[in-house]
KOLGU-4560 file (N, C-alpha, C; in nm, 3 decimals, padded with zeros to 5 digits):
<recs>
<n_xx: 00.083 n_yy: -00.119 n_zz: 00.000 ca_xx: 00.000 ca_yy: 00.000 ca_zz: 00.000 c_xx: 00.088 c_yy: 00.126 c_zz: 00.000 mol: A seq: 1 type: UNK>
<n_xx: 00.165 n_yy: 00.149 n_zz: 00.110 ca_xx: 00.260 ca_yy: 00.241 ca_zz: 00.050 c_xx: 00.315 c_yy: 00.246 c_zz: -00.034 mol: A seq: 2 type: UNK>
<n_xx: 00.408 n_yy: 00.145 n_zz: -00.084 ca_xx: 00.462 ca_yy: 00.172 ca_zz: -00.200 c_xx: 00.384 c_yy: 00.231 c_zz: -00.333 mol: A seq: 3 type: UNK>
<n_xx: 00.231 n_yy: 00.183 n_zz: -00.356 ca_xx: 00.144 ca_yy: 00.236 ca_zz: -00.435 c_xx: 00.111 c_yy: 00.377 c_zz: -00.379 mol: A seq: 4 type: UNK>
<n_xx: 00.107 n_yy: 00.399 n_zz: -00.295 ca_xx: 00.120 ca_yy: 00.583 ca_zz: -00.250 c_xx: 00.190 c_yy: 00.670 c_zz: -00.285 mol: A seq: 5 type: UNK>
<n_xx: 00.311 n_yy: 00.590 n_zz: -00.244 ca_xx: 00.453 ca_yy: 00.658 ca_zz: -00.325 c_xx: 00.443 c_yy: 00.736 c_zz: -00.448 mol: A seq: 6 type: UNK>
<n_xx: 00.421 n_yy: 00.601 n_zz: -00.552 ca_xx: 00.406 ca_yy: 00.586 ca_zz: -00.676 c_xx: 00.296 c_yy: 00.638 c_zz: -00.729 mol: A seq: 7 type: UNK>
<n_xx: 00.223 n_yy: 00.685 n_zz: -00.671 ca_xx: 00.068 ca_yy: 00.723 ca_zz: -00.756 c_xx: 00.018 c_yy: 00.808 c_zz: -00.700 mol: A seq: 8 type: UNK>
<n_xx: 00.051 n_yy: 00.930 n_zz: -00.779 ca_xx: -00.032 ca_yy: 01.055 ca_zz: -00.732 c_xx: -00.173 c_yy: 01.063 c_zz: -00.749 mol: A seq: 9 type: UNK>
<n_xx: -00.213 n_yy: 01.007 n_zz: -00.783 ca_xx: -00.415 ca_yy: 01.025 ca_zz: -00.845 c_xx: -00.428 c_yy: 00.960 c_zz: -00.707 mol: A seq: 10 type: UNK>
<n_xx: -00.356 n_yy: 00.851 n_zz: -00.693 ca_xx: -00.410 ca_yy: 00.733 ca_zz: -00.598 c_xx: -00.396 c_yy: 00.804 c_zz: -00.403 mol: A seq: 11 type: UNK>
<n_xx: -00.272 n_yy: 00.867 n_zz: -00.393 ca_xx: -00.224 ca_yy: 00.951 ca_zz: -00.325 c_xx: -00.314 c_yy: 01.055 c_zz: -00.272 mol: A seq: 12 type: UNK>
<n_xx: -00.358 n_yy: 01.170 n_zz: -00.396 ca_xx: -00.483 ca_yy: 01.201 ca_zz: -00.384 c_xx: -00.590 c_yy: 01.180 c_zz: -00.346 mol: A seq: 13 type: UNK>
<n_xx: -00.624 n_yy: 01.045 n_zz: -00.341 ca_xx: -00.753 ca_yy: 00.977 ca_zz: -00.336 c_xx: -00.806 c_yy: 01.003 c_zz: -00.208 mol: A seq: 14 type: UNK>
<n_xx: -00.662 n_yy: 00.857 n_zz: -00.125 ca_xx: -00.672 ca_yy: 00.901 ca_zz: -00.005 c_xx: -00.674 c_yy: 01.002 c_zz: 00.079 mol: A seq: 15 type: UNK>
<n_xx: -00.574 n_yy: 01.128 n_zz: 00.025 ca_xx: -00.552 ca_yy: 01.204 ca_zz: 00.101 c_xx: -00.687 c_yy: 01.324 c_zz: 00.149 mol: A seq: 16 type: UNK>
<n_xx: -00.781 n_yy: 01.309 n_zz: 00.024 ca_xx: -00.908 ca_yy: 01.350 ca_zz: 00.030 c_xx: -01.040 c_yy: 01.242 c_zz: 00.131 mol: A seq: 17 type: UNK>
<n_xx: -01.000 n_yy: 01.109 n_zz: 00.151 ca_xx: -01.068 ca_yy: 01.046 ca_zz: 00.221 c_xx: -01.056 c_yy: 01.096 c_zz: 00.322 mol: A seq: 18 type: UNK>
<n_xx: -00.905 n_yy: 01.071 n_zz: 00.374 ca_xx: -00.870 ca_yy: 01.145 ca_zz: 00.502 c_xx: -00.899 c_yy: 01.260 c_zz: 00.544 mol: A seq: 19 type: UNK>
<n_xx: -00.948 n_yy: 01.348 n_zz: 00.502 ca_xx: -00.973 ca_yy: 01.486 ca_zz: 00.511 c_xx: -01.156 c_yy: 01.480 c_zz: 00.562 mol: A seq: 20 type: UNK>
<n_xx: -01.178 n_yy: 01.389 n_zz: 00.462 ca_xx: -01.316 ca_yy: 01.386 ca_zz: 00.499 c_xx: -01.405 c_yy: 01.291 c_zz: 00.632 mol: A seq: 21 type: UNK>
<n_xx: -01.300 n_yy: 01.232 n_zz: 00.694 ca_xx: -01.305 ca_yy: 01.123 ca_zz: 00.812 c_xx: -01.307 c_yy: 01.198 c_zz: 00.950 mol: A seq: 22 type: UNK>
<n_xx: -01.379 n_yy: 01.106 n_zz: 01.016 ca_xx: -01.386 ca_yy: 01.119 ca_zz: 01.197 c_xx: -01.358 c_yy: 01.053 c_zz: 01.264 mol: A seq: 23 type: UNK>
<n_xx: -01.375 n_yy: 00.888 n_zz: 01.203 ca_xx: -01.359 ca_yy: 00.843 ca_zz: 01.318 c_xx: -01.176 c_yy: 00.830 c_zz: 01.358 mol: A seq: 24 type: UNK>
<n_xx: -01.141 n_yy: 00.848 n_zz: 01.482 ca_xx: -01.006 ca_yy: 00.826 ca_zz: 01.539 c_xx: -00.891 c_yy: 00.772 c_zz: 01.500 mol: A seq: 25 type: UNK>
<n_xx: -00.944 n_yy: 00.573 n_zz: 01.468 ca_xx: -00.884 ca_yy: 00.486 ca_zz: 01.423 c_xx: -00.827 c_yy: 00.534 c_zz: 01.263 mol: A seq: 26 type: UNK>
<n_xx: -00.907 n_yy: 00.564 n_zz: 01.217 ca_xx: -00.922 ca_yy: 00.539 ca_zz: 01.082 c_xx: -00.797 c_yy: 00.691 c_zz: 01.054 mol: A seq: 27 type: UNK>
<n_xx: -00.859 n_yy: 00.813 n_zz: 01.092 ca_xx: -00.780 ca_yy: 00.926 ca_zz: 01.078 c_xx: -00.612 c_yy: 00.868 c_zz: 01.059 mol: A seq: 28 type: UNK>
<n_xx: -00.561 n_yy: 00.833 n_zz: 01.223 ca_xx: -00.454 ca_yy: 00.782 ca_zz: 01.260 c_xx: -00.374 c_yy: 00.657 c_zz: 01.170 mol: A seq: 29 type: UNK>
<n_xx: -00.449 n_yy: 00.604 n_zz: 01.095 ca_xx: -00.455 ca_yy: 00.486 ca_zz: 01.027 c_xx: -00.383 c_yy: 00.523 c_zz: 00.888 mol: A seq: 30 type: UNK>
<n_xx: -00.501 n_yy: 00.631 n_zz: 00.821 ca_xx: -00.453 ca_yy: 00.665 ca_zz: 00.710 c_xx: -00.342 c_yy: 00.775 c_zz: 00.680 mol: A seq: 31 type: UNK>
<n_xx: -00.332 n_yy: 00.850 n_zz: 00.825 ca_xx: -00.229 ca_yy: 00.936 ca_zz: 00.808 c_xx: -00.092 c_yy: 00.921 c_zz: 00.835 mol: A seq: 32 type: UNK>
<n_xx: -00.071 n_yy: 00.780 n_zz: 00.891 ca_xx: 00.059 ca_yy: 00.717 ca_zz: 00.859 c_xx: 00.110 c_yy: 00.619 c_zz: 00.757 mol: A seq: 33 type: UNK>
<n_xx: 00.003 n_yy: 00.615 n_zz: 00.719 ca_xx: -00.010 ca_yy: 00.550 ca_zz: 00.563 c_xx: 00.030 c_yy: 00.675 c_zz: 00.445 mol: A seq: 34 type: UNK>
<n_xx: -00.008 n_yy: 00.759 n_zz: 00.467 ca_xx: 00.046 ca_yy: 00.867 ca_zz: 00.356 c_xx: 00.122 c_yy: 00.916 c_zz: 00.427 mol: A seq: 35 type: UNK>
<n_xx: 00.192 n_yy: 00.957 n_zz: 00.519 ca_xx: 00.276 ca_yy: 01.024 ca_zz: 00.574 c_xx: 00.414 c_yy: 00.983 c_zz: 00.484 mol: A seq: 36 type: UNK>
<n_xx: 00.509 n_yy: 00.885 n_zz: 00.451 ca_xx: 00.643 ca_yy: 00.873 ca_zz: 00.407 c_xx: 00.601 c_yy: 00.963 c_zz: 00.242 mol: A seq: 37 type: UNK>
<n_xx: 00.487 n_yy: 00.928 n_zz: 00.211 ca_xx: 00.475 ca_yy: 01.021 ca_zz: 00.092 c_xx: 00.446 c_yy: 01.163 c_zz: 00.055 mol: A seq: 38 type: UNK>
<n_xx: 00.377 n_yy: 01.176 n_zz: 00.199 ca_xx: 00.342 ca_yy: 01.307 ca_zz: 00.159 c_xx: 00.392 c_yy: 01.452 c_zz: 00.306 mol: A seq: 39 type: UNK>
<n_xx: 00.505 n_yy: 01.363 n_zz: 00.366 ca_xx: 00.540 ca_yy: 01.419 ca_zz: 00.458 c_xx: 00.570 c_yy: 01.573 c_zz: 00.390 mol: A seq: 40 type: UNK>
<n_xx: 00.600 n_yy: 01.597 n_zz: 00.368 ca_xx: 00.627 ca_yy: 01.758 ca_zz: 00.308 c_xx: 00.595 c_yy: 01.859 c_zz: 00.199 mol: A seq: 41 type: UNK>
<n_xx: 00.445 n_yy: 01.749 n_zz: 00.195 ca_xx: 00.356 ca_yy: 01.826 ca_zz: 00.124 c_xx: 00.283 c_yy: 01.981 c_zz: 00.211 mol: A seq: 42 type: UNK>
<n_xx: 00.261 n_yy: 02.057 n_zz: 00.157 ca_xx: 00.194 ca_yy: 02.138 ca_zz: 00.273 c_xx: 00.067 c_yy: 02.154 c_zz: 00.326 mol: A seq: 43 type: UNK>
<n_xx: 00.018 n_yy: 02.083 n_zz: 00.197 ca_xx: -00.160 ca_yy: 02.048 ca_zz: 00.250 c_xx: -00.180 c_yy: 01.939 c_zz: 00.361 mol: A seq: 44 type: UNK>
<n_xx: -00.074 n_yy: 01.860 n_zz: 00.307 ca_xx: -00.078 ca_yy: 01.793 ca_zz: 00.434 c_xx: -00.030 c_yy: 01.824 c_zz: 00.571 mol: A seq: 45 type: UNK>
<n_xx: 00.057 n_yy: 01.880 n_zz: 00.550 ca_xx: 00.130 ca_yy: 01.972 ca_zz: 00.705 c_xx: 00.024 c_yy: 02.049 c_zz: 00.739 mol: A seq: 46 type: UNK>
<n_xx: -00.017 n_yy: 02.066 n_zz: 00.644 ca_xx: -00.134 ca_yy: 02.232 ca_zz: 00.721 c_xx: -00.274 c_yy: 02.159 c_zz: 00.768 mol: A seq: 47 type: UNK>
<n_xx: -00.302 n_yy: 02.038 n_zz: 00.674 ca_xx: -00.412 ca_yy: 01.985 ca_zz: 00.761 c_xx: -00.403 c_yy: 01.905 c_zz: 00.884 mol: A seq: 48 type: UNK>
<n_xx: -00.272 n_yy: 01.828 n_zz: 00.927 ca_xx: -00.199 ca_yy: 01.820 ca_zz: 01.054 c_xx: -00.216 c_yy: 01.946 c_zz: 01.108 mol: A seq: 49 type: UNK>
<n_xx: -00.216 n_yy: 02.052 n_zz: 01.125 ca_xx: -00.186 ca_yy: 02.156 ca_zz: 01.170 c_xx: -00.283 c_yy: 02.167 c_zz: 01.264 mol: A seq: 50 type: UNK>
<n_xx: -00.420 n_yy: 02.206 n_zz: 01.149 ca_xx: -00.539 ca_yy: 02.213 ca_zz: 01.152 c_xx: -00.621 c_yy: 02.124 c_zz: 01.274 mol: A seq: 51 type: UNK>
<n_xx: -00.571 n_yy: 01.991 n_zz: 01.254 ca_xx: -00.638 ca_yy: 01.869 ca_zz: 01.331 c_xx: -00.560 c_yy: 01.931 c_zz: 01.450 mol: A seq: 52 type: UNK>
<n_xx: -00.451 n_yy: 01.939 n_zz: 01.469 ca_xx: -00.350 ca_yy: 01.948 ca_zz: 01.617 c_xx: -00.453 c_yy: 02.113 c_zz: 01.639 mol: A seq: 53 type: UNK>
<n_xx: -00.448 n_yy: 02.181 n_zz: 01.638 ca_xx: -00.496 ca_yy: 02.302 ca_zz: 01.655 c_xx: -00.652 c_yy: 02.274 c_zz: 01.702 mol: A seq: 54 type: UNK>
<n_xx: -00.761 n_yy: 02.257 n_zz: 01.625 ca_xx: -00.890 ca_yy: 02.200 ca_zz: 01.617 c_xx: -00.912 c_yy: 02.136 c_zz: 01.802 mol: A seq: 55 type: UNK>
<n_xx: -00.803 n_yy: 01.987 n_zz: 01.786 ca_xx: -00.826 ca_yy: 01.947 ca_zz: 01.929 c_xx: -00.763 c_yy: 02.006 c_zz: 02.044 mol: A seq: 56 type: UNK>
<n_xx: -00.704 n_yy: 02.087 n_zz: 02.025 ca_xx: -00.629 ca_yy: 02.197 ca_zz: 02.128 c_xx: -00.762 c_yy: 02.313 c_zz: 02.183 mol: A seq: 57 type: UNK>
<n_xx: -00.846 n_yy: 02.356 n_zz: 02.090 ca_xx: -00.931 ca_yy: 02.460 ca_zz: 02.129 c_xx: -01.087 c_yy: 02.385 c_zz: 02.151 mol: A seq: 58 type: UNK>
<n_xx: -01.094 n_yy: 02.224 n_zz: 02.117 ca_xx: -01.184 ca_yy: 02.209 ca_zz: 02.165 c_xx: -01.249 c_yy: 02.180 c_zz: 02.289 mol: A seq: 59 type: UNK>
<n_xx: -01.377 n_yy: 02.153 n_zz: 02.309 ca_xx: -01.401 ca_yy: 02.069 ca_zz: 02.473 c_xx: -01.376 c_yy: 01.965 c_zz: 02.480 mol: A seq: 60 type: UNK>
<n_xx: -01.288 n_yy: 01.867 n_zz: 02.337 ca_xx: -01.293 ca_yy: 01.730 ca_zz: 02.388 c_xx: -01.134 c_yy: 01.692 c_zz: 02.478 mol: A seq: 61 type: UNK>
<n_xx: -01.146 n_yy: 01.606 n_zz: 02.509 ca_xx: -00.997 ca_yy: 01.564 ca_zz: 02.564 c_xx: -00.907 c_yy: 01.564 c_zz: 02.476 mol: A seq: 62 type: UNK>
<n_xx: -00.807 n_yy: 01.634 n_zz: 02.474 ca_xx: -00.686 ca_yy: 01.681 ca_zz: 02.447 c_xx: -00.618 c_yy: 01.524 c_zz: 02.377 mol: A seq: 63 type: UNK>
<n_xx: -00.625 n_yy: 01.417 n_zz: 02.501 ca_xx: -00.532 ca_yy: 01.288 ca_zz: 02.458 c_xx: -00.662 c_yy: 01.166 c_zz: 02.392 mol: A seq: 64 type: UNK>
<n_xx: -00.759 n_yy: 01.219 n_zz: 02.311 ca_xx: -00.838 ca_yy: 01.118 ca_zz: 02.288 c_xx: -00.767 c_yy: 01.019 c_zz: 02.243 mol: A seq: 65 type: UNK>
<n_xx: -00.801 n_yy: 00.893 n_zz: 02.222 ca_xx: -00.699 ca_yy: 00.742 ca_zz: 02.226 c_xx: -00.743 c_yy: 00.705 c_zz: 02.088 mol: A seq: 66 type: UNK>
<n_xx: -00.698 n_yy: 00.655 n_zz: 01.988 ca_xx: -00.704 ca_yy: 00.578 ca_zz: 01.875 c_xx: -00.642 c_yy: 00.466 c_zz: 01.886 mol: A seq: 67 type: UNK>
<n_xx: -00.653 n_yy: 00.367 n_zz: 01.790 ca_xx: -00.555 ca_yy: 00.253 ca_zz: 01.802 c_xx: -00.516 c_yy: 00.264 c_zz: 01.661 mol: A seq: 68 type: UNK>
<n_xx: -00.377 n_yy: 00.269 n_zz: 01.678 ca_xx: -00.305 ca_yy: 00.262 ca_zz: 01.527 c_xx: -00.230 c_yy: 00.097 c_zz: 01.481 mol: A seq: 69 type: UNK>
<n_xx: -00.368 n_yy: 00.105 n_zz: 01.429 ca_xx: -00.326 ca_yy: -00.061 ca_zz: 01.345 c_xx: -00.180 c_yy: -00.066 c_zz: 01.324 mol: A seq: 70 type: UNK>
<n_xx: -00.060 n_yy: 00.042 n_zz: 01.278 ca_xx: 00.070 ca_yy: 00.025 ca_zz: 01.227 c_xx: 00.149 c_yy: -00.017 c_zz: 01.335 mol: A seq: 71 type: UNK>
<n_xx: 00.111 n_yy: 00.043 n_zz: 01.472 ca_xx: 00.210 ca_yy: 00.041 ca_zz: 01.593 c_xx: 00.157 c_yy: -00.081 c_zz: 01.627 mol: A seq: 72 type: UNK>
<n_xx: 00.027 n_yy: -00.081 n_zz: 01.606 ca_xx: -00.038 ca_yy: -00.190 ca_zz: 01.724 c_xx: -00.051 c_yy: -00.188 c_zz: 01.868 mol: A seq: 73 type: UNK>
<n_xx: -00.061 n_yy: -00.032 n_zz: 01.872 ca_xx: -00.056 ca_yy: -00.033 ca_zz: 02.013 c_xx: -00.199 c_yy: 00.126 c_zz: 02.000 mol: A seq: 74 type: UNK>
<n_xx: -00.281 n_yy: 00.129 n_zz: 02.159 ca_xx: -00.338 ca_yy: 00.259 ca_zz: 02.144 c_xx: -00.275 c_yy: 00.363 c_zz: 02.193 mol: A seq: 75 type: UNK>
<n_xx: -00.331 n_yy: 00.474 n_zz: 02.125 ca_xx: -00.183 ca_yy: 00.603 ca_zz: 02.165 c_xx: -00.327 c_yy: 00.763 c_zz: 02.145 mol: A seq: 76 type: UNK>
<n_xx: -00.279 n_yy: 00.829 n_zz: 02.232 ca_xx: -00.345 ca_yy: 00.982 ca_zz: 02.195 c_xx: -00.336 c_yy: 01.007 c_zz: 02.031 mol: A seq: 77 type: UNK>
<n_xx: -00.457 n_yy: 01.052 n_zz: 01.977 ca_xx: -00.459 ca_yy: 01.061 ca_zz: 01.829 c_xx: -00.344 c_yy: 01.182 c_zz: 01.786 mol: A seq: 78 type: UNK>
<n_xx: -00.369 n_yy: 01.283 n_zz: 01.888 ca_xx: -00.233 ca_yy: 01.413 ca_zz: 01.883 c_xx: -00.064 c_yy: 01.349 c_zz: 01.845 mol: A seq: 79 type: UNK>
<n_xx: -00.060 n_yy: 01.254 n_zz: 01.942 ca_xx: 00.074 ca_yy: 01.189 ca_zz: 01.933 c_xx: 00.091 c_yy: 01.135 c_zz: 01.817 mol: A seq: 80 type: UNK>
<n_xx: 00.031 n_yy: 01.027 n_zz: 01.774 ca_xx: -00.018 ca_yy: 00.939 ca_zz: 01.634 c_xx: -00.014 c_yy: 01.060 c_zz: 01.498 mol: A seq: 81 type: UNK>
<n_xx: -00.049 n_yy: 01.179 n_zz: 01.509 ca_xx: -00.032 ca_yy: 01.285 ca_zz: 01.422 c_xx: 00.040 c_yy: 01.338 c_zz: 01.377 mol: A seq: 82 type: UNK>
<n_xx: 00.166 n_yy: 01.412 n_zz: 01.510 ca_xx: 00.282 ca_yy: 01.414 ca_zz: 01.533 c_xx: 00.382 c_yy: 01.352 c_zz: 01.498 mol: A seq: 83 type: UNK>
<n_xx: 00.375 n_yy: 01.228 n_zz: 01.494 ca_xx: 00.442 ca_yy: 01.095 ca_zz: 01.475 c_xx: 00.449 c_yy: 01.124 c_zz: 01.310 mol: A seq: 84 type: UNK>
<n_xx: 00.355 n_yy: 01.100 n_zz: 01.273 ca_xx: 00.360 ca_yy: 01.072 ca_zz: 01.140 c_xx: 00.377 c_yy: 01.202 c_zz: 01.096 mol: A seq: 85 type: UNK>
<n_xx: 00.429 n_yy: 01.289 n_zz: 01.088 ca_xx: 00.468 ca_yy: 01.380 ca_zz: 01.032 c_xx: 00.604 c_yy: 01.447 c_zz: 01.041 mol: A seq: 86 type: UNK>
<n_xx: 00.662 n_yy: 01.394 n_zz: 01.173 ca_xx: 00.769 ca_yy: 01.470 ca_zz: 01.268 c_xx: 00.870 c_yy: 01.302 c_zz: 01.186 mol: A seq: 87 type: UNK>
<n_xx: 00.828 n_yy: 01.203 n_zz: 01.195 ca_xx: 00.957 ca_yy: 01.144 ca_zz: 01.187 c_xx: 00.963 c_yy: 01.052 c_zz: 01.048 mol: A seq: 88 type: UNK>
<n_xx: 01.068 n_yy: 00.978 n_zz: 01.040 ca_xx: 01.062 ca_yy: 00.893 ca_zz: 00.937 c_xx: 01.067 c_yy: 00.757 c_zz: 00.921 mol: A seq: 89 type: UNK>
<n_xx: 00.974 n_yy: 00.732 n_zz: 00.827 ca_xx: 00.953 ca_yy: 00.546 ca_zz: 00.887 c_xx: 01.087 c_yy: 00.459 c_zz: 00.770 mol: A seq: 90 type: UNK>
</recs>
């Protein structure tokens, strides 16, 4: 799957518009380390990281809401899981 991310901007796109359009936790966290090695330094994507980190900072929900990221296999604050995939390299 990554490697087809890599490789395929339409496809790249696809997701990266799914993702944009998603709520639930898992799934967010899921797909955004899935495009992350590809699109780490894109700026739509930095800025919609941004956006999400910002968003749960000013809201009423809990700050460390929990996702489970199928990649780690472990559950982690969705903030961290965000961070992660953007801050480092897999």
């Amino acid at each position: 799957m990554r490697t087809r991310l890599e490789s395929d901007l339409p496809c790249r796109e696809i997701v990266f518009a799914e993702l944009k359009k998603g709520t639930e936790p898992d799934t967010l966290v899921a797909l955004t380390k899935l495009l992350a090695p590809s699109m780490r330094n894109d700026p739509a994507f930095r800025r919609w990281i941004s956006d999400r980190l910002r968003t749960g900072r000013e809201s009423n929900r809990v700050l460390g809401q929990l996702a489970f990221d199928v990649l780690a296999n472990t559950c982690r604050p969705i903030q961290f899981a965000l961070l992660e995939a953007v801050l480092t390299r897999s």
